[in-house]
KOLSELUM-227161 format. One record per residue: y, x, z of N, C-alpha, C in turn. Coordinates in steps of 0.05 Angstrom, whole numbers, padded with zeros to 5 digits, always signed. Atoms other than C-alpha are relative to their C-alpha. Layout:
N
YXZYXZYXZ;...
***
This chain:
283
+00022-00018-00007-00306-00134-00206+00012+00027+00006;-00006-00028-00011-00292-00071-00165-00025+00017-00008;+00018-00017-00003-00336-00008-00180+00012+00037+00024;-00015-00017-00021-00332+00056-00122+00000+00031-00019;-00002-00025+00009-00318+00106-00178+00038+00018+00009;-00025-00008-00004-00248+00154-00180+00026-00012-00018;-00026+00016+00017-00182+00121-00197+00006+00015-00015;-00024-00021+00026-00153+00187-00231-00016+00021-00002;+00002-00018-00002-00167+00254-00247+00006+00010+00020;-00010-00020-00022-00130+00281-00194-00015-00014+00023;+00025-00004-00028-00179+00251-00141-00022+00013-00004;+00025-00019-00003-00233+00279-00179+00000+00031+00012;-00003-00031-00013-00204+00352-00169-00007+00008+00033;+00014-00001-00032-00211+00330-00091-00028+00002+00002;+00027+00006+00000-00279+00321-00106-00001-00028+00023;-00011+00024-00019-00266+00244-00082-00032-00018-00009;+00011+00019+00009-00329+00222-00124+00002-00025-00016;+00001+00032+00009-00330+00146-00140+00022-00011+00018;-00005+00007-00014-00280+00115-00120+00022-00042-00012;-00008+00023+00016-00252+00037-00131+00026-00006-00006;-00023+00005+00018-00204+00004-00179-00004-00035-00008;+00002+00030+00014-00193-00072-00195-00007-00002-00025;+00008-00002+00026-00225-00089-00262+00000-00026-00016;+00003+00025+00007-00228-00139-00314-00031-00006-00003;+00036-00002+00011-00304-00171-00332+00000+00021-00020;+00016-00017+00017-00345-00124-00375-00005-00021-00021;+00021+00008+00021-00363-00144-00443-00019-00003-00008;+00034-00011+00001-00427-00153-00461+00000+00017-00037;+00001-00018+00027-00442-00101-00520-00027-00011-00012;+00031+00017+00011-00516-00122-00526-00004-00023+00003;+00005+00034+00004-00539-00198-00539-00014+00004+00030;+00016+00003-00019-00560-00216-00462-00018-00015+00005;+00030+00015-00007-00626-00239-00440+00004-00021+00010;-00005+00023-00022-00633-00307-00411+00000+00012+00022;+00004-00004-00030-00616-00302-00345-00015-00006+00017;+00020-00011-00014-00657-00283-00299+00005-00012+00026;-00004+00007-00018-00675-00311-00228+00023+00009+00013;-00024-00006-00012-00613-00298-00187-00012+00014+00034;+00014-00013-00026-00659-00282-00125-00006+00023+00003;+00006-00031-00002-00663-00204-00112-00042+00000+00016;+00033+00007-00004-00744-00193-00119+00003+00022+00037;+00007-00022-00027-00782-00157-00050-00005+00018-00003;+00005-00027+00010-00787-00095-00043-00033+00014+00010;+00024-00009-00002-00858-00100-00018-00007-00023+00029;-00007+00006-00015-00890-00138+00033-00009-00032-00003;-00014+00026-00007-00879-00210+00059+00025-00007-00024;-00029+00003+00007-00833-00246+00017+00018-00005+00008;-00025+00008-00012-00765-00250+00036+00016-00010-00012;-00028+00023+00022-00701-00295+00013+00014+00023+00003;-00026-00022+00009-00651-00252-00014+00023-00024-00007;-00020+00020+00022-00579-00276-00022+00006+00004-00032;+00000-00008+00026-00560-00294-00089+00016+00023-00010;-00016-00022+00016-00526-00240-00135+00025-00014-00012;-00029+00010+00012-00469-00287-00161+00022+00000+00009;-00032-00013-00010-00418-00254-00115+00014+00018-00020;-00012-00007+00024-00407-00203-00165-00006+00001-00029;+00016+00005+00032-00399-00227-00237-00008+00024-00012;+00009-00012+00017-00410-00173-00268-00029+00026-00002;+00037-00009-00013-00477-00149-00230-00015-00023-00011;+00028+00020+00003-00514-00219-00252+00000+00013-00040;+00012-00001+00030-00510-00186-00329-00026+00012+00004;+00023-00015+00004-00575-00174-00352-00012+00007-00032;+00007-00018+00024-00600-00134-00413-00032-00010-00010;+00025-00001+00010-00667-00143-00452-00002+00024-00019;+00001-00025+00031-00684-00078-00502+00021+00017+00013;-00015-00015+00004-00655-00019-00516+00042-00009+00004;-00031+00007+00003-00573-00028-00496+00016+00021+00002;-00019-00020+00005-00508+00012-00517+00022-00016+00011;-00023+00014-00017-00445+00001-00470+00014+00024-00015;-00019-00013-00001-00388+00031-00494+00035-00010+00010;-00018+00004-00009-00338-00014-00460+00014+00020+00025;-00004-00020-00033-00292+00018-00397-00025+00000+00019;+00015+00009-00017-00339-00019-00352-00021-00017-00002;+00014+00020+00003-00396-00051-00338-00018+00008+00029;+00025-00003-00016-00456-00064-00287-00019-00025+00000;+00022+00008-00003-00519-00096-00286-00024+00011-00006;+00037-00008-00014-00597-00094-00298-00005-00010-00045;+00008-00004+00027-00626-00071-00370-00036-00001+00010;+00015+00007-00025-00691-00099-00343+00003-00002+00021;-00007+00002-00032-00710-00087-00277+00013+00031+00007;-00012-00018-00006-00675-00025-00281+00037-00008+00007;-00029-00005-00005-00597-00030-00248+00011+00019-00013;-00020-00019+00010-00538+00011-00286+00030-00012+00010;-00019+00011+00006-00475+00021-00277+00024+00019-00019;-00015-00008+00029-00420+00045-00323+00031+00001-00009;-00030+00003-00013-00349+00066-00310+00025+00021-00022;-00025-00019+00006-00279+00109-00342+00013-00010+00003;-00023+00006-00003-00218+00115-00330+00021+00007-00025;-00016-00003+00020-00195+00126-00398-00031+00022-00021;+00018-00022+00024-00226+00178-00466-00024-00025-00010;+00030+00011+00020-00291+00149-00501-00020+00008+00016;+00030-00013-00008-00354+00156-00467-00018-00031-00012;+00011+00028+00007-00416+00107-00484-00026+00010+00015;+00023+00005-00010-00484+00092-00444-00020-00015-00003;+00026+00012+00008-00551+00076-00474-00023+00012+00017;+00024+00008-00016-00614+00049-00432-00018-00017-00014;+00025+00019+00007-00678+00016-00441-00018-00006+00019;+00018+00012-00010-00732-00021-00407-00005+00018+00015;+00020-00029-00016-00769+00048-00388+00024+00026+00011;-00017-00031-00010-00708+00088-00358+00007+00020-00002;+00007-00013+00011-00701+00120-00409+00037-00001-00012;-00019+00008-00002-00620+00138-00422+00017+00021-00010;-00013-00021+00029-00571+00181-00467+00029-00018+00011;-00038+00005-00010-00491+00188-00442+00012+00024-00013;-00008-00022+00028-00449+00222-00494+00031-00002+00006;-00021-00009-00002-00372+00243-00471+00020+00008-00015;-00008-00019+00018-00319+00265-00515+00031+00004+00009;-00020-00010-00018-00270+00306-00483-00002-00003+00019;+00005-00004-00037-00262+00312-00410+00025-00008+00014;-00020-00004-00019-00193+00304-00387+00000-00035+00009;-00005+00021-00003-00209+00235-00359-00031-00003+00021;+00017+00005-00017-00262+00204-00308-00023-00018-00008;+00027+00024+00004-00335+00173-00324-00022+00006+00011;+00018+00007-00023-00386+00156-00278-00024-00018-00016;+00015+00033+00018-00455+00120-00310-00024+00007+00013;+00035-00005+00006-00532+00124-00302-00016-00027+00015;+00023+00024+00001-00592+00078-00287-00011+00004+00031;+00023+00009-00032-00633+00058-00212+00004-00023+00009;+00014+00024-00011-00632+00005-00169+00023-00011+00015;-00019+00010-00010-00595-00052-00140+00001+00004+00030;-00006+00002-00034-00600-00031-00069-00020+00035+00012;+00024-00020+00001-00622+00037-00041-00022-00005+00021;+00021+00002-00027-00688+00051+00008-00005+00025+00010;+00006-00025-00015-00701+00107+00050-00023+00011-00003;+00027-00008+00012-00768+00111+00017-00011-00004-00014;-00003-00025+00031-00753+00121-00041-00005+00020-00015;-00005-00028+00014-00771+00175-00087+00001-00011-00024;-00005+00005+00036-00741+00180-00144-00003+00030-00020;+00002-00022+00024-00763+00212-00209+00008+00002-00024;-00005-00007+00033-00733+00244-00271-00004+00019-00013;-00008-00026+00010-00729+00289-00321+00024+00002-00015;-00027+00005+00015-00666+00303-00355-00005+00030-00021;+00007-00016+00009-00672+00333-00419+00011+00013-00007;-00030-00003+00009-00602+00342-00440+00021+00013+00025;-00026-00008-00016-00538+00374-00399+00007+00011-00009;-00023-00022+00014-00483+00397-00439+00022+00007+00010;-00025-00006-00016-00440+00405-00383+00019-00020+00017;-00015+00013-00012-00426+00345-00339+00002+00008+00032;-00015-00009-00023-00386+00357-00276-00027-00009+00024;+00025+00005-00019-00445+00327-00225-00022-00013-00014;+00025+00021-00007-00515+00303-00238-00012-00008+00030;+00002-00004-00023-00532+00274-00178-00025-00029+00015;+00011+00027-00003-00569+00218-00142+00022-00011+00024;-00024+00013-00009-00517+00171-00113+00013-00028+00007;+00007+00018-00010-00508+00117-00068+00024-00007+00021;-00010+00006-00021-00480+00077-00013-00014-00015+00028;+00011+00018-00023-00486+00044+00061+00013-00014+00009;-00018+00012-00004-00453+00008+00094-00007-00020+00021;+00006+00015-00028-00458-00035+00165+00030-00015+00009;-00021+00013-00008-00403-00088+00174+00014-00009+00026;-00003+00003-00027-00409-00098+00240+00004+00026+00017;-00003-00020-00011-00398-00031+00258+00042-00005+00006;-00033-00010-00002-00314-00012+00280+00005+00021-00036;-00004-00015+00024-00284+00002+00213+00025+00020+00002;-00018-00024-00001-00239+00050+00241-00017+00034+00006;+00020-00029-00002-00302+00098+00253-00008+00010-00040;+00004-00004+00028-00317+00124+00183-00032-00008-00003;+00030-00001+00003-00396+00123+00196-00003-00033-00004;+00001+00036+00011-00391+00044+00183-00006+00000-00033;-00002+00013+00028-00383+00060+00111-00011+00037-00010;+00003-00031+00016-00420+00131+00074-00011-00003-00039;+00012-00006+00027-00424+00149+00005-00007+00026-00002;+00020-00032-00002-00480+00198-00007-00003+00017-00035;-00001-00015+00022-00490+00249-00055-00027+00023-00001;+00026-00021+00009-00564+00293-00077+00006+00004-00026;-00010-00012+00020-00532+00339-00123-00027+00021-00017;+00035-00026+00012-00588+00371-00178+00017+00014-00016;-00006-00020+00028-00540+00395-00231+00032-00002+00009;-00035+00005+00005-00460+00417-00226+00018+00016-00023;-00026-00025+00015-00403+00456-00268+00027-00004+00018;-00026+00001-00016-00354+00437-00209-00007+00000+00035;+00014-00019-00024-00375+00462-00140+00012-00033+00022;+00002+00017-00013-00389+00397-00098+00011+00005+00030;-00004-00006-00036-00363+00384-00020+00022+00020+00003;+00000-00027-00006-00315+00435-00020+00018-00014+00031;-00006-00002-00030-00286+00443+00052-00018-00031+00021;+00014+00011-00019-00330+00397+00082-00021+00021+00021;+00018-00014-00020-00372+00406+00143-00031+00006-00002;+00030-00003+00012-00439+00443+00137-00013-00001+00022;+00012+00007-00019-00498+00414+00171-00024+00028-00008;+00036-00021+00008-00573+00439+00158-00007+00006-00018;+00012-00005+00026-00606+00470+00106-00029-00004+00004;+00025+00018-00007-00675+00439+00099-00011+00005-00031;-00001+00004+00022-00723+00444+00046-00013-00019-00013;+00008+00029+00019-00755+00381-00004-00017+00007-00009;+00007+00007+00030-00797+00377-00051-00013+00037-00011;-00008-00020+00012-00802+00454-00050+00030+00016-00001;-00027-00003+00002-00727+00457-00064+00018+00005+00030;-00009-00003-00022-00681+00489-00015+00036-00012+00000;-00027+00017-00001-00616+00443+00007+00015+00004+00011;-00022+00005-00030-00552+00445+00053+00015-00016-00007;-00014+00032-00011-00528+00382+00077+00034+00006+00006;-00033-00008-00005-00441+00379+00081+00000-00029+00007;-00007+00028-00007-00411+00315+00109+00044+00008-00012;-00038+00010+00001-00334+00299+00081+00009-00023+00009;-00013+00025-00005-00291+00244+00102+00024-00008-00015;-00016+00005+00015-00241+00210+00061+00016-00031+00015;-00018+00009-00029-00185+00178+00104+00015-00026-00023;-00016+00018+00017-00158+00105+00066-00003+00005-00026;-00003+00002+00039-00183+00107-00005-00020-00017-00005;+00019+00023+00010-00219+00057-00042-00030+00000-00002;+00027+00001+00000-00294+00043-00038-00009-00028-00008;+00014+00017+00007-00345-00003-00043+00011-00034+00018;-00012+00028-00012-00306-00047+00010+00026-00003+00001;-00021-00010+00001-00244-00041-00011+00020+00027+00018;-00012-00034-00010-00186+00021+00018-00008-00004+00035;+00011-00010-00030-00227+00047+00080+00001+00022+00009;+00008-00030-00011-00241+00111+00116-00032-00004-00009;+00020+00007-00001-00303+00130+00107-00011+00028-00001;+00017-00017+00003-00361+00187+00104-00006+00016-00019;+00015-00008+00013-00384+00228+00052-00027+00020-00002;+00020-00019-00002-00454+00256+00057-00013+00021-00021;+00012-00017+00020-00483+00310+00014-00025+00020-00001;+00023-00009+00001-00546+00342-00004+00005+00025-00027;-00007-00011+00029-00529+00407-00056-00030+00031+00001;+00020-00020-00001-00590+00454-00072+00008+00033-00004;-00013-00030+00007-00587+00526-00074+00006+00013-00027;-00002-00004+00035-00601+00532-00151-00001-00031-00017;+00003+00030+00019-00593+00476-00202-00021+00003-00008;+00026+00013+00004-00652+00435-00222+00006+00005-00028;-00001+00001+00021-00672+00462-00290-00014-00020-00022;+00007+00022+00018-00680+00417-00357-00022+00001-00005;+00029-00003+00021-00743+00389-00389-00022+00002+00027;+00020-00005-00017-00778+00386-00322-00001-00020+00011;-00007+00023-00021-00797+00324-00270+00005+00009+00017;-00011-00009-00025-00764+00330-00212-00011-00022+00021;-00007+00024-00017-00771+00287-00152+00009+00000+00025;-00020-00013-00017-00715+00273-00100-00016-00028+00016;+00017+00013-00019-00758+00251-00032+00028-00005+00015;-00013+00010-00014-00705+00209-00005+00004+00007+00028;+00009+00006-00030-00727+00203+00063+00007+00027+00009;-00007-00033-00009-00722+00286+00069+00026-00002+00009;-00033+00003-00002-00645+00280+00065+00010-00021+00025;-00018+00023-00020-00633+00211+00105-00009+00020+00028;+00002-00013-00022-00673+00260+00162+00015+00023+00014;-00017-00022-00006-00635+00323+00152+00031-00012+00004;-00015+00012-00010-00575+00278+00153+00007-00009+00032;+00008+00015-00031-00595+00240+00218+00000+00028+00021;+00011-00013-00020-00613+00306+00254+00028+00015-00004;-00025-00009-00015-00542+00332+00243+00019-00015+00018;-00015+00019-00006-00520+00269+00263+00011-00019-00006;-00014+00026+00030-00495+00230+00203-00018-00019-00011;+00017+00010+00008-00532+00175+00204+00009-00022-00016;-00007+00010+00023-00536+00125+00138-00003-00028+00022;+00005+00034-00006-00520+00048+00152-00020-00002-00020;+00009+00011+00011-00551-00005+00118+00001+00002-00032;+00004-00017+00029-00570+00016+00048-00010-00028-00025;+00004+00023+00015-00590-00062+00024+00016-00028+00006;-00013+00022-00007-00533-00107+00030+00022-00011-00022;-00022+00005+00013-00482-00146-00008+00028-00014+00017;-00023+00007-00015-00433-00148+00054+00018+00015+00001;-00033-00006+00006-00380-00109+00025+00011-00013-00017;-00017+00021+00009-00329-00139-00017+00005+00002-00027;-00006-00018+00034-00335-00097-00090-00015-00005-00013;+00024-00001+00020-00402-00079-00100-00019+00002+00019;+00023+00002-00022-00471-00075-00062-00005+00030+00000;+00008-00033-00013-00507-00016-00031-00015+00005-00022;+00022-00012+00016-00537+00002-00097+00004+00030+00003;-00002-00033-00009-00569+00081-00110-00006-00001-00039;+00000-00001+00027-00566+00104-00187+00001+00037-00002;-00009-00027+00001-00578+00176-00213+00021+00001-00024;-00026+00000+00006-00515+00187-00230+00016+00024-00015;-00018-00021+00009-00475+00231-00288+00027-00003+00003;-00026+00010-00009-00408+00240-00269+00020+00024-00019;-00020-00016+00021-00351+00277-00320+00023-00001+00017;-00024-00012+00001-00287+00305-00301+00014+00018+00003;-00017-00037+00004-00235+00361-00322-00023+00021-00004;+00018-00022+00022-00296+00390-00368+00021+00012-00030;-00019-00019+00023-00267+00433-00429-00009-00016-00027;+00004+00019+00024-00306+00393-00486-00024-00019+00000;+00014+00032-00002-00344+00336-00501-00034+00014-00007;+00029-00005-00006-00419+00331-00485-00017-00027-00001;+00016+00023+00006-00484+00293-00479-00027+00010+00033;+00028+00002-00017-00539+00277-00417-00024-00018-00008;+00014+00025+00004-00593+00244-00429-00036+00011+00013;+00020+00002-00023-00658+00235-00395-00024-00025-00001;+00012+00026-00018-00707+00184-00355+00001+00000+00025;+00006-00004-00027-00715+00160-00287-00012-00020+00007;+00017+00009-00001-00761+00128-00254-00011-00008+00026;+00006+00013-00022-00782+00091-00185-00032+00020+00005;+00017-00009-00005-00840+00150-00165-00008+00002+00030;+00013+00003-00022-00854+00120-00102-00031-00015+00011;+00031+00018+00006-00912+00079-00127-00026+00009-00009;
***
């Protein structure tokens, strides 16, 4: 099982994001639920056949109740909620439940971890809602995703983007990337950056590829709902030009186009705690 977080510290300093590493299976920490149809439900609609999920093992785990991961790795569905759940070394641990409801506790920083809760595939209309009640200082909160179009030339980078709607930082997102539009959401005022990252590991194994970004003018303060209108971004994106592939597929070779709001740690000064809910507020 591949996940598209950062191999080292020193990519995080690039601000490289997520990025992938060969892994062994995940443990299961909590007793798992019978397993669950293997057919990815619809997202509305007509029903449609979905392929199965038993490409990657360690996406068919599934959770029932309250669950505590504190292995390196893991991913699957604590319900119908998707997580996933990554370091590259230190202690971190990630507790979820049923209601999206989720507590990530760090200790020390000099090392890389990537975790939080959403969905196995993103949608462009989408809104997602949280509140986060906690931030003791992790390097990005963010909402955080991929695309991905196989049939595209994989020598263009736009074949393959990993996106980024940054609400909270202590490490200054995008830096030398290119700045598109500033647009505003929700209320909230944004500017869009596009990076590219030339041969490093992703969701389909070592590619070129895109990085899109969404970073607000002020961080999103605690103890409040927020909600990040998808669709705003994939437009302000599109109208610079950077437009997202396919955002529901399992035709890369790691992991699928899932979107997860996402805490991400590295080269913080001391150990901390996020914790939160989130929540599918498109319904």
């Amino acid at each position: 099982m591949k996940h598209c977080f950062a191999k080292s510290v020193l990519a995080c300093t690039l601000l490289f994001g997520f990025a992938g590493c060969d892994r062994e299976p995940p443990a299961t920490i909590a007793p798992a639920a019978p397993e669950a149809s293997q057919q990815r439900p619809s997202t509305g609609g007509a029903a449609v056949s979905k392929p199965a999920i038993t490409k990657f093992k360690a996406y068919t785990q599934r959770f029932s109740g309250e669950t505590l991961l504190t292995q390196s790795h893991a991913t699957g569905h604590v319900g119908d909620f998707f997580f996933t759940h990554w370091k590259d070394g230190g202690e971190a641990s990630f507790k979820l439940d049923e209601q999206g409801n989720f507590t990530i506790h760090w200790i020390g920083g000099n090392y890389n971890y990537v975790g939080g809760p959403g969905w196995e595939a993103g949608d462009k209309n989408r809104v997602i809602g949280y509140n986060l009640s906690e931030d003791s200082g992790a390097s990005y909160v963010t909402l955080y995703g991929w695309g991905y179009n196989k049939d595209m030339d994989h020598q263009d980078p736009a074949h393959l983007v990993e996106y980024y709607i940054i609400q909270r930082w202590v490490r200054t997102p995008a830096q030398g990337g290119e700045e598109g539009k500033t647009f505003i959401s929700n209320g909230v005022e944004y500017t869009t950056y596009r990076t590219v990252r030339k041969e490093k590991p992703s969701i389909n194994n070592t590619a070129t590829f895109y990085q899109y970004w969404s970073k607000p003018k002020e961080q999103m303060p605690l103890g409040v709902d927020h909600k990040i209108i998808f669709a705003d971004h994939v437009k302000a994106w599109e109208e610079n030009g950077w437009k997202l592939p396919d955002m529901d597929n399992f035709d890369a070779s790691d992991d699928p186009t899932y979107q997860v709001l996402a805490i991400e740690v590295f080269l913080v000064e001391k150990s901390g705690t996020a914790s939160g809910r989130v929540w599918d507020a498109s319904k």
